[in-house]
C-alpha positions as CSV (number, residue, x, y, z in Angstrom):
1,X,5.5,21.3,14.8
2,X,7.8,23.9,15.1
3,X,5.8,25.8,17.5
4,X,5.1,22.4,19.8
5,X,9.5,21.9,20.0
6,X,9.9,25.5,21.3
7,X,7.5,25.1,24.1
8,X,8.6,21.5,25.1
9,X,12.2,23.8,25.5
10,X,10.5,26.7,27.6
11,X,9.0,24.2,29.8
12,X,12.2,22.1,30.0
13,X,13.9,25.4,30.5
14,X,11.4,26.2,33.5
15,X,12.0,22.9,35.0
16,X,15.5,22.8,34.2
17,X,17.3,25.5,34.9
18,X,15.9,25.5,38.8
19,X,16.8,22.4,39.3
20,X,20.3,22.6,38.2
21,X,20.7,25.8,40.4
22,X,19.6,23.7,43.5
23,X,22.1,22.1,45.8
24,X,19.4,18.5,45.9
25,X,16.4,19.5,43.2
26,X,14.9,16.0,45.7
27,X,13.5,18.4,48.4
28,X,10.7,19.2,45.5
29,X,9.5,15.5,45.2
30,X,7.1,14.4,47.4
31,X,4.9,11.3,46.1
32,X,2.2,11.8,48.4
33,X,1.8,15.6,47.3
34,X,2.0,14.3,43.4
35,X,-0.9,11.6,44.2
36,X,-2.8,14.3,45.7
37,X,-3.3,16.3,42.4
38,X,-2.7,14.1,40.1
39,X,-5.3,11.7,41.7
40,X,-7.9,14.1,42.4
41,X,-7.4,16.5,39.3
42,X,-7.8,12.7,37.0
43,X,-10.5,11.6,39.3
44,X,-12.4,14.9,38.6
45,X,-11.6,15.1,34.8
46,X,-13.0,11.2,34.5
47,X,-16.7,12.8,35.5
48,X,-16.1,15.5,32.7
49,X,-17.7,15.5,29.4
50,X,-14.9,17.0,27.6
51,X,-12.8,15.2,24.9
52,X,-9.2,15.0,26.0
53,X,-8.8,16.8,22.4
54,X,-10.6,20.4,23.2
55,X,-9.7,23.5,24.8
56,X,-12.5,22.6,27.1
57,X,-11.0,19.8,28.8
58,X,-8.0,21.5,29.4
59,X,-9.6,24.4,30.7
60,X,-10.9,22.1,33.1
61,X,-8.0,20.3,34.0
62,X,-6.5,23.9,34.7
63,X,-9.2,24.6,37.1
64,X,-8.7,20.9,39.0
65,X,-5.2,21.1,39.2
66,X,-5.5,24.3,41.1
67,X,-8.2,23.5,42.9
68,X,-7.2,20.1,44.1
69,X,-3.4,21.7,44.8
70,X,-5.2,23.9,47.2
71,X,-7.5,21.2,48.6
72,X,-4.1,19.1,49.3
73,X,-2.8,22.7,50.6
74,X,-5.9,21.9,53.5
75,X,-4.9,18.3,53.8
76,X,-0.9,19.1,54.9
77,X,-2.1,21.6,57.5
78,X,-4.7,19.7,59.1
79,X,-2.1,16.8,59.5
80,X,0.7,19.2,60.6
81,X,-1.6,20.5,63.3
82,X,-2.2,16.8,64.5
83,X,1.3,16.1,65.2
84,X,1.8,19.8,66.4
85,X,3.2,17.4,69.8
86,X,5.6,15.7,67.5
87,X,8.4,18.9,66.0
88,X,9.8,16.0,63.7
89,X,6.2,14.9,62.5
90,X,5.5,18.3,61.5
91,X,8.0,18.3,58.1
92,X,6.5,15.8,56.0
93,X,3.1,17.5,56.7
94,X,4.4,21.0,55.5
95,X,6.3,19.4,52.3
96,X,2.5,18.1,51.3
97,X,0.9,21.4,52.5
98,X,3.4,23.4,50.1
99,X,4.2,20.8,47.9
100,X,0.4,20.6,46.8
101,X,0.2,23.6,46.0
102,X,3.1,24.2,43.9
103,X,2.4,21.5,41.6
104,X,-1.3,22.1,41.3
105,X,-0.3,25.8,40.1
106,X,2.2,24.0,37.8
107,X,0.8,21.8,36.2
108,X,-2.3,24.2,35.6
109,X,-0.2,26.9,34.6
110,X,2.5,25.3,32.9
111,X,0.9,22.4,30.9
112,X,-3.1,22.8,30.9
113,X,-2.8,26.0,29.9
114,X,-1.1,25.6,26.6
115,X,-2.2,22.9,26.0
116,X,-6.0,24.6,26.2
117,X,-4.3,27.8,24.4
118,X,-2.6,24.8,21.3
119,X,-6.2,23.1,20.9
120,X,-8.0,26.6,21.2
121,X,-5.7,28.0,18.2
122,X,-6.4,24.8,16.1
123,X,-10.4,25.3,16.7
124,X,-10.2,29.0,15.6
């Protein structure tokens, strides 16, 4: 239990500290970036045999995070290059090309991978 309290603080350290050092920590939430990867990484993981309990499943939900971060990466540049006639149009497209793909590699990197690494260790 121990173990589980000092990783909640490095990840609340990793989110923390960034966004107290930011003049308005808002300009990193975007809903239609979250729905993007949360949606399509849950979507994917619902057609997965895994047990929300096993290394495997997390190991998976690494690999959809990223990959649907990078898929909503695709999705903010093809709508940035349809308003290319529109400069102010062009913002809220970048935020979800960028956005995307910062919380895809988040959440893979920074919760489905200890996650897998905390049920792997359990297993062994």
């Amino acid at each position: 239990m121990l173990r589980l309290g000092k990783k909640l603080i490095a990840v609340l350290g990793l989110i923390g500290l960034p966004l107290l050092a930011m003049e308005d920590p808002r300009v990193f939430i975007n809903i239609p970036s979250l729905l993007i990867v949360v949606g399509m990484t849950a979507s994917a993981l619902l057609f997965s045999d895994a047990k929300i309990k096993t290394a495997e499943f997390w190991r998976q939900a690494r690999k959809y995070s990223i990959g649907s971060g990078i898929i909503g990466t695709v999705i903010g540049l093809v709508l940035m290059l349809a308003s290319l006639n529109d400069p102010a149009a062009m913002g809220p497209s970048m935020a979800i090309a960028l956005l995307t793909v910062l919380y895809g590699t988040f959440i893979g990197l920074f919760i489905a991978r200890p996650l897998e690494n905390q049920f792997q260790d359990t297993s062994s």
